[in-house]
Structure formats: structure tokens, C-alpha cells
C-alpha positions in Angstrom: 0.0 0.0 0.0 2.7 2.4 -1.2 2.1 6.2 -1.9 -1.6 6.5 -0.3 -2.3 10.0 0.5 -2.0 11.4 4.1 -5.8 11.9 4.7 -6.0 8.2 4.0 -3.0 7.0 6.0 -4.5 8.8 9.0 -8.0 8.1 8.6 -8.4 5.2 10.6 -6.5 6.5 14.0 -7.7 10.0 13.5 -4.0 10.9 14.6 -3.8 14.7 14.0 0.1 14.9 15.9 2.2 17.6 14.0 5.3 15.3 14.7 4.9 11.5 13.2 7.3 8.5 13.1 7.6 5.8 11.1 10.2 3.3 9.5 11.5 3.6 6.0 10.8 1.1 3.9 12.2 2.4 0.7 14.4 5.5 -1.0 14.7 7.5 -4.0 17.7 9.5 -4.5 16.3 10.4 -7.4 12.7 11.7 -6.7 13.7 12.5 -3.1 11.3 10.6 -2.0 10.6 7.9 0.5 8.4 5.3 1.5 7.3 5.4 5.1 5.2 2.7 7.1 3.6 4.8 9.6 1.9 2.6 12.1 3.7 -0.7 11.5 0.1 -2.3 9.9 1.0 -1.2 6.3 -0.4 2.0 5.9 2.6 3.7 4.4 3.1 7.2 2.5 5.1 8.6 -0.1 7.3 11.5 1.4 9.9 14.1 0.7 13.3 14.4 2.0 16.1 16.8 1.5 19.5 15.7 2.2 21.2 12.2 2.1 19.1 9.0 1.2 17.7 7.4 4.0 18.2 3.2 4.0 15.3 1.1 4.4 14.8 0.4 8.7 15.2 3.9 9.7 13.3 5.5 11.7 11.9 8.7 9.9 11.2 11.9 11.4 7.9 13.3 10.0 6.0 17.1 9.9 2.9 17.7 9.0 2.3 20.9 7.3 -1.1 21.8 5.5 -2.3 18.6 5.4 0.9 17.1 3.8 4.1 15.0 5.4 7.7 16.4 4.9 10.3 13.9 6.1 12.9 15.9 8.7 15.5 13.2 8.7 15.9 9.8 10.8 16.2 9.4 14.2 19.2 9.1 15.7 21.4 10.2 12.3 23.8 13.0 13.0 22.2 16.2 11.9 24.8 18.7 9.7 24.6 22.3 10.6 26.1 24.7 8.2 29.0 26.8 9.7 28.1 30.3 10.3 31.2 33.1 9.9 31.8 35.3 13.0 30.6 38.5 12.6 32.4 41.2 14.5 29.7 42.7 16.5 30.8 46.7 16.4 29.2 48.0 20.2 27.3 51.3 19.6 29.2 54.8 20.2 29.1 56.3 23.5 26.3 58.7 24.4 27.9 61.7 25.2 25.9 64.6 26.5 26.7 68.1 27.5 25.5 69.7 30.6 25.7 73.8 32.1 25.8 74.1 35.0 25.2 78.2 36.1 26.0 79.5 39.6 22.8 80.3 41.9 24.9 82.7 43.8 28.2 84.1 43.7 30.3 86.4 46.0 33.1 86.7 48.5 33.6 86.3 52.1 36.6 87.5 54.6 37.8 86.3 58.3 35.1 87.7 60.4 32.6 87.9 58.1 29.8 86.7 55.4 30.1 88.7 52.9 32.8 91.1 51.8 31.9 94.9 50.5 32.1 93.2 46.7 28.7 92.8 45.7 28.6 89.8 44.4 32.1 89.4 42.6 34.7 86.7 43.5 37.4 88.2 45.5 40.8 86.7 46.7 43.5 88.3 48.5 43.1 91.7 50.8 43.4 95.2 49.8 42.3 96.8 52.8 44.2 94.7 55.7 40.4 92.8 56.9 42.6 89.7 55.8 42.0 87.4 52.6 39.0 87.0 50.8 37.4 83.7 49.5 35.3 84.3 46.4 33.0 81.5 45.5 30.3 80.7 43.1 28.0 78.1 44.3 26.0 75.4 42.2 22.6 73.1 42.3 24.7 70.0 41.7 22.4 67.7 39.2 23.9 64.6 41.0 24.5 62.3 38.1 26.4 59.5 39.5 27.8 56.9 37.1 28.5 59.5 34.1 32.6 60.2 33.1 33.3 63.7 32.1 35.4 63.9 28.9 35.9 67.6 29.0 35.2 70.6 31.7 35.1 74.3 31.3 34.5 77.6 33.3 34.3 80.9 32.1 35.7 83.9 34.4 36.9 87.6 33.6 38.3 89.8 35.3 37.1 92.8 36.9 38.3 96.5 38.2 40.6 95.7 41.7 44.3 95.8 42.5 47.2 96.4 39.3 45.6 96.4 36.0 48.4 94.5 34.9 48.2 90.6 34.3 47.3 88.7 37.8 46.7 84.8 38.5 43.7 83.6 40.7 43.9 80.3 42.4 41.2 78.0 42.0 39.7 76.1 44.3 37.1 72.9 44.2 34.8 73.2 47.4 31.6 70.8 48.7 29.6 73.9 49.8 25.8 74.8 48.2 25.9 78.3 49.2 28.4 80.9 50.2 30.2 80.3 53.8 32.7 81.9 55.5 35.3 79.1 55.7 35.0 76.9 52.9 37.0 73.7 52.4 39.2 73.4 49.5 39.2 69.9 48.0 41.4 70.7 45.5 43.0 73.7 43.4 44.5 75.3 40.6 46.0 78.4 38.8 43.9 79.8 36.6 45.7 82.0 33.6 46.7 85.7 34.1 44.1 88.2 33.6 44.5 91.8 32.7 41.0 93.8 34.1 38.7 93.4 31.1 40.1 90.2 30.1 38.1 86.7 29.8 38.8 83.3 29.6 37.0 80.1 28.9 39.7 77.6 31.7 39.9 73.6 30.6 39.6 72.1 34.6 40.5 68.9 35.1 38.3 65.6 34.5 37.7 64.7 37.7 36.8 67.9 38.6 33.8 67.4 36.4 33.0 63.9 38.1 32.6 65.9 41.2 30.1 68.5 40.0 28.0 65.6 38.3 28.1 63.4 41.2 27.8 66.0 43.6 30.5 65.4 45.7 31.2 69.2 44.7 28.9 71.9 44.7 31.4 75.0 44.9 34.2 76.7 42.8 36.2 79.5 44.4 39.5 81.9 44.1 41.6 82.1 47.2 45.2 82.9 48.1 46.6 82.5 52.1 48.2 86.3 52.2 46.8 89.6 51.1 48.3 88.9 47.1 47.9 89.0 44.3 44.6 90.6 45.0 42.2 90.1 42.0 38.5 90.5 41.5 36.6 88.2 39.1 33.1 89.1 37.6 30.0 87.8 39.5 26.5 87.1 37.9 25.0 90.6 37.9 28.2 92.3 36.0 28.9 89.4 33.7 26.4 86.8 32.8 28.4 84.2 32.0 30.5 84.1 35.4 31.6 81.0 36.3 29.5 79.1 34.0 31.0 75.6 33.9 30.2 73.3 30.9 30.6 69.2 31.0 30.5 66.7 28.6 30.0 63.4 29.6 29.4 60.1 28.7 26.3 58.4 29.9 26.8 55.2 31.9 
């Protein structure tokens, strides 16, 4: 009973698996076909194969796919899988994002005292012997942990106060969100001289970044132990972009 089709082979179990077995009982390399006895009893079906010619006692592998039987392979033969190239997988470019971060207050401070008669310019040194000044410029930290800065930037100029001539501030890195007598300086700096009228945009080390992302600081500041060089930065109501600090970092 060779070649009957599959509504017939099945008709009298009423098997409706998806996944059939049965044992070859002949092959065709040539039709790509073989003959399948299905239950044992003689009800047998013609069936595709792809691949090498099954031998006659196999036991095939069958589908069923819209009401037809494809034959996967026999059991227990070794399967060939086709060898796939690696692919060099090429990881996505960083993000990289860049953040301003403006001061919410800037002014100066002396021994004694919480503010000094600046407004609200930075101030280091002393020109009038009350002892030396801390200017500061104070920021709402976005606390961004887990970010690395690739580049950070403040802008300062300098304003009227002490020799016109050329005069280097020291920088300072401070954990402070608003303007105390006594910060604490975390780390520090020279910035570049400054003639009065002169600006400059100041490259500040990485990690000073990190700190003002992560929040770890929240202050920058110009300061000097002794009464020199006395010099006076812009604050925020002479100079808009006082101490305006920009960071690019990469996410994650």
C-alpha cells in the first residue's frame, strides 16, 4: 500500500500529531522521495526528503504541514549544521551629553565675616588689611552619578581691583551649596593671568567634572593665604556668563 495519501493513512487512528514517526521502507535518491510505514500495519506514505538518502529500517522523522508530510531526517542520524562566519559585532558609540551648570549665587567672604563689600564678585586676597578673601560661586549639583566627564570648562573675567596688569587667581574645588565663611578646599588650581577686562573660557580637570555631576562638589572658588595678588573676578549681575561651567560626559 505504497504512496496513499496522508488523509487516508491517517484516517483510521484520526492521529492529527504535528510530529509523526515511522520506518522507511524504501528511497529514492532520485525523486527524493521515500516510502514510510507509519503505524507498523501497512499504511505507508510517499514522502519528501532533503539531504542524504535514508536506508530502508530507519526510523523517519515526520512534519505535518497543510495537510501534507515532509520527512525531517531519521532518528538518531547525526544532523549537519552549516557553519556560520563570526561576525564582528561593532558595540554602539558612547552617548555623550553636555550639561551647564550656572551658579545660583556668587560672592566673596573674609575672616570675620559673610560677605565682603564686593557685591557679588569673587574676590581673593586683601586690599584693605580685613585679611583674605574667599570668592566662591555656588551650584545646584544635578547629582548624576555613574557618568565620566570627557571635557570641563569655566568661564571667568576679570574685573576692576588691584594692578591692571596681568594677575593669576587660584582655583579652588569646594563641597559647599551656598556661600560660607570658611570653605573647604578639595582641590585647586591656577587659573591664567588676567589683565582687568580680560576673559577666559579655563579647561579644569576631569575629575573635577565627576565631582560636580556626582555632587560630591557643589562650589568653585578663588583664594590665596596672604593679602596677594589681590584680584577680582566678575560675578553674575556684571557678567552673565561668570563662572559658567560646561561638562561633557558620557552616559553610563
Amino acid at each position: 500500500m505504497a504512496g496513499v495519501s496522508l488523509a487516508t493513512a491517517l484516517r483510521s487512528t484520526g492521529d492529527t500529531r504535528t510530529i509523526i514517526t515511522g520506518t522507511v521502507v524504501s528511497a529514492s535518491s532520485t525523486t527524493h522521495t521515500a516510502v514510510v510505514d507509519l503505524d507498523g500495519q501497512g499504511t505507508r506514505v510517499t514522502v519528501p526528503f532533503v539531504g542524504a538518502t535514508p536506508t530502508a529500517g530507519n526510523v523517519a522523522v515526520l512534519a505535518r504541514s497543510n495537510h501534507r508530510l515532509w520527512m525531517l531526517g531519521v532518528y538518531g542520524a547525526s544532523v549537519s549544521v552549516p557553519s556560520v562566519p563570526d561576525v564582528p559585532v561593532t558595540p554602539p558609540p558612547p552617548t555623550v551629553t553636555t550639561l551647564t551648570l550656572r551658579p545660583t549665587a556668587t560672592g566673596s567672604t573674609r575672616p570675620g565675616s559673610v560677605t565682603a563689600p564686593s557685591g557679588d564678585s569673587l574676590v581673593q586676597g586683601d586690599w584693605a588689611g580685613y585679611g583674605p578673601a574667599f570668592g566662591q560661586a555656588v551650584y545646584r549639583s544635578p547629582i548624576w552619578a555613574g557618568n565620566t566627564t570627557r571635557s570641563c570648562t569655566v568661564q571667568i573675567r576679570r574685573t576692576t581691583g588691584g594692578v591692571n596688569a596681568g594677575q593669576s587667581a587660584t582655583l579652588h574645588r569646594m563641597p559647599n551649596d551656598s556661600i560660607v565663611t570658611s570653605p573647604t578646599s578639595q582641590a585647586s588650581m591656577p587659573l591664567p593671568a588676567l589683565a582687568v577686562g580680560q576673559s577666559a573660557t579655563v579647561t579644569l580637570p576631569n575629575d573635577w567634572g565627576d565631582a560636580l555631576l556626582t555632587g560630591a562638589s557643589r562650589a568653585l572658588g578663588i583664594y590665596v593665604p596672604g593679602s596677594s595678588p589681590y584680584v577680582r573676578l566678575d560675578g553674575l549681575s556684571t557678567w552673565g556668563p561668570s563662572f559658567t561651567v560646561t561638562i561633557t560626559y558620557q552616559e553610563g
